[in-house]
N, C-alpha and C positions, 0 to 999 in steps of 0.2 A: 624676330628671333626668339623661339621659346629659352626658357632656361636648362631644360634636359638637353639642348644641342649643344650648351654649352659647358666646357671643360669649368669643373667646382673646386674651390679653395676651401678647405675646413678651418674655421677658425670659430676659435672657441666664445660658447655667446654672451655677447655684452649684453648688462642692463640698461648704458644710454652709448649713443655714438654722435662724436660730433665730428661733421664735417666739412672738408673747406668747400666752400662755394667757387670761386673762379677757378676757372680751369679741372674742374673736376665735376659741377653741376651746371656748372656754364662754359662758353668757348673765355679761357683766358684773356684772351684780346678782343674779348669781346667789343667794349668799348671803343678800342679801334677800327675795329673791322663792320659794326653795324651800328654804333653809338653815333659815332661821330661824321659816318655819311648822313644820317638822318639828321642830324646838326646841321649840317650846310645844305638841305634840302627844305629844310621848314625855320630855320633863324629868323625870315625877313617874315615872316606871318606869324612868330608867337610874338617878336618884339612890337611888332603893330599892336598885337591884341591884348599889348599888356603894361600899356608906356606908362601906366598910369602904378604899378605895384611897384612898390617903394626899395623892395630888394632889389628888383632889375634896375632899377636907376642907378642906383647905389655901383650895383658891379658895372653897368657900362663908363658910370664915374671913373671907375678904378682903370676900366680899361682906358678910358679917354685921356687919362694922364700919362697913362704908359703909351700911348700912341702918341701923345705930343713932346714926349721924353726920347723916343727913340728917333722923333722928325728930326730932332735937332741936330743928330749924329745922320740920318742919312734924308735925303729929299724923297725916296722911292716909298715910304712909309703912308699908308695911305690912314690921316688923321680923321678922327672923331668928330662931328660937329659937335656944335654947343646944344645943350637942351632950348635955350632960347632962338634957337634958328627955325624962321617962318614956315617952312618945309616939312614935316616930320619924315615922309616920306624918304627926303635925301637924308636923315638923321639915321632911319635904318639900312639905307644903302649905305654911307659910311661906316657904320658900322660891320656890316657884313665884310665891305671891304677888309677893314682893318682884318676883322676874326681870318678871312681866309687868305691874307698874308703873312699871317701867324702861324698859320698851321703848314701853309705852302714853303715858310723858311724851319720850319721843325721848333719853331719857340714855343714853351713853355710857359705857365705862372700857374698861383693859385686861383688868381682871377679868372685865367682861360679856362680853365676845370672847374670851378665853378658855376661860370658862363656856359658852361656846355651839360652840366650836370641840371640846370637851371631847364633847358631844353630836350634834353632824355626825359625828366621825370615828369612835365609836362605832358610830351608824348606819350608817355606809360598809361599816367592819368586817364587821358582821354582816349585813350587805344588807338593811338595810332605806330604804335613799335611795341612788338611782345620781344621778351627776352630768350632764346632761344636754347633751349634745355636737352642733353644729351640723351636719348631715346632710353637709356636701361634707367634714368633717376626715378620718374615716376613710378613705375614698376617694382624698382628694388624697394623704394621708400614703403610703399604701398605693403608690402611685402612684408618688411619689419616690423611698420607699426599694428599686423596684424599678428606678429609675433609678440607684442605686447614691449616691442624696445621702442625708449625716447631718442627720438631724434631731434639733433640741437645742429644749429650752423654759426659758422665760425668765419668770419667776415670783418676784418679790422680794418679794411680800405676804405668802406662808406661808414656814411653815420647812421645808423637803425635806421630811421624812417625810410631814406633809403633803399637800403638791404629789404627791408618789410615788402616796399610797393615791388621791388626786384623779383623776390620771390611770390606775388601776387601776380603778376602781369608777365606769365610765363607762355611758352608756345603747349605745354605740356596743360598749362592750367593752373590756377591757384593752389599751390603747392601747400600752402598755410596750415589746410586742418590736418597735414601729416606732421605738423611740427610741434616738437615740444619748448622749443626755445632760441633765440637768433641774438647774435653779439655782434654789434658792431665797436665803430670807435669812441663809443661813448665814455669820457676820463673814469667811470665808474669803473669802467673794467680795463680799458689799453692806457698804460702808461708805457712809460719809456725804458722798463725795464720788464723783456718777454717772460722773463718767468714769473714775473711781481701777476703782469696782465693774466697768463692763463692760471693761477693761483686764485685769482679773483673771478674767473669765469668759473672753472672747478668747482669752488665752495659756491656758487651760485646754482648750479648744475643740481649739486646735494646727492650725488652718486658715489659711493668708494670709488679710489680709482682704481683699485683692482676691476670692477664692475664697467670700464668705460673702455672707447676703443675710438683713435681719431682716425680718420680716413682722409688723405690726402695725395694729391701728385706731385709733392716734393718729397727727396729723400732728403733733403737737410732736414726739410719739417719731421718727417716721421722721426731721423735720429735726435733730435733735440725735445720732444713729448716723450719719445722713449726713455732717453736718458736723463733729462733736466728734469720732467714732469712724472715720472714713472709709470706712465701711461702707454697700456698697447696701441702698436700704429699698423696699418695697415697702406699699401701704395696702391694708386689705379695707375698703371701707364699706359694713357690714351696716345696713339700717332700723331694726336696733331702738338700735343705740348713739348716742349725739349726734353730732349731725351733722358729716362734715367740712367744714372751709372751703375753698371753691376752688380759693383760693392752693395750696394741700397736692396738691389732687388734679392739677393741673396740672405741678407741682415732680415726683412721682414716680408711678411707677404705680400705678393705683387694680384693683380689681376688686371685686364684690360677693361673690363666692362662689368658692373655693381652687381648682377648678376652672375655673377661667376663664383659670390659668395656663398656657401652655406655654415648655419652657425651649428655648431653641437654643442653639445651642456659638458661640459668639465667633467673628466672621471670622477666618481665616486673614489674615496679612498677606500683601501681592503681594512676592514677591523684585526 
């Protein structure tokens, strides 16, 4: 799809834009919908390949307590062997077990998101699962930074390194050398109070905020940079994320597809 077929949003041009990443440069659910198949499709061959990396021990520790935590309340729980069990073999089938009785009852932890983050980024690494990127990001990105605007992402779910190989091990391509900067949840900049965090990303950034513009697919997000942070927001609403409400789309610019944007330079004032 060129971008003269498609209907342009004028908005005035920023010097940097930071963007939210899920759900706006990747599918939101992401992680559920191709993270976490590829999780229960390669589990029993990274934990083979790797019995010996003292993180994975560590977490299956974690989980093995909680498998033998929950045996007690029901029999149907399918327990963790011990690391000293002669077998290794049955050590990752137990385990597999467990992982996909967990996910088959809707359980939750930080161990299991760990556990499963531990095997996405594995896969990344080695390419065997690219992250799947919305066909206008490359493009529009591409686009900007030959406008001479920084592009920065804004990602407080992961922790940088993360986020980094995320944005590397992309279906589009290494997204990287279009970037000017990426935040995760590192305590340097996310604390537990949102505007303390994006204050500390800001002054990071080193851009007036008049000069900046966030782009995102929430309208709470866009009203709370608007108004908390004094920063222009801009909304993508994509069909597949939930839906925005009116109110939002009416309040700040909307478009469906990054593409849609064209920047203009600020009138000149009259002398």
């Amino acid at each position: 799809m060129s971008r003269s077929s498609l209907f342009q949003m004028r908005v005035r041009r920023p010097r940097g834009i930071l963007v939210q990443m899920f759900g706006l440069m990747f599918e939101e659910k992401w992680k559920q919908n191709q993270g976490i198949p590829f999780v229960m499709t390669h589990l029993k061959k990274y934990v083979e390949q790797n019995l010996e990396d003292v993180d994975l021990l560590h977490t299956i520790h974690s989980l093995r307590i909680s498998s033998r935590s929950l045996g007690l309340h029901d029999e149907t729980v399918p327990v963790i062997l011990d690391d000293n069990h002669p077998v290794s073999s049955e050590i990752i089938d137990s385990v597999y077990s467990f992982y996909s009785w967990l996910r088959s009852m809707g359980r939750g932890s930080h161990e299991l998101r760990y556990f499963e983050d531990l095997v996405i980024s594995d896969g990344l690494k080695n390419d065997l699962i690219k992250v799947s990127v919305y066909e206008d990001v490359f493009p529009a990105f591409s686009d900007w930074k030959k406008e001479g605007i920084k592009i920065f992402i804004d990602c407080p779910h992961l922790k940088l390194s993360d986020v980094k190989l995320f944005l590397m091990k992309t279906t589009a391509g290494d997204l990287s050398p279009l970037l000017d900067g990426v935040f995760g949840n590192e305590q340097e900049f996310m604390t537990r109070d949102a505007k303390e965090s994006y204050k500390r990303v800001l002054d990071k950034i080193s851009i007036p905020v008049p000069d900046l513009l966030y782009i995102t697919h929430f309208g709470q997000k866009a009203k709370f940079m608007a108004e908390v942070m004094s920063m222009s927001s801009l909304i993508v609403d994509r069909d597949e994320n939930r839906k925005v409400r009116s109110y939002y789309m009416i309040r700040f610019p909307t478009v469906k597809d990054l593409r849609e944007i064209t920047f203009v330079e600020k009138p000149k004032k009259k002398k």
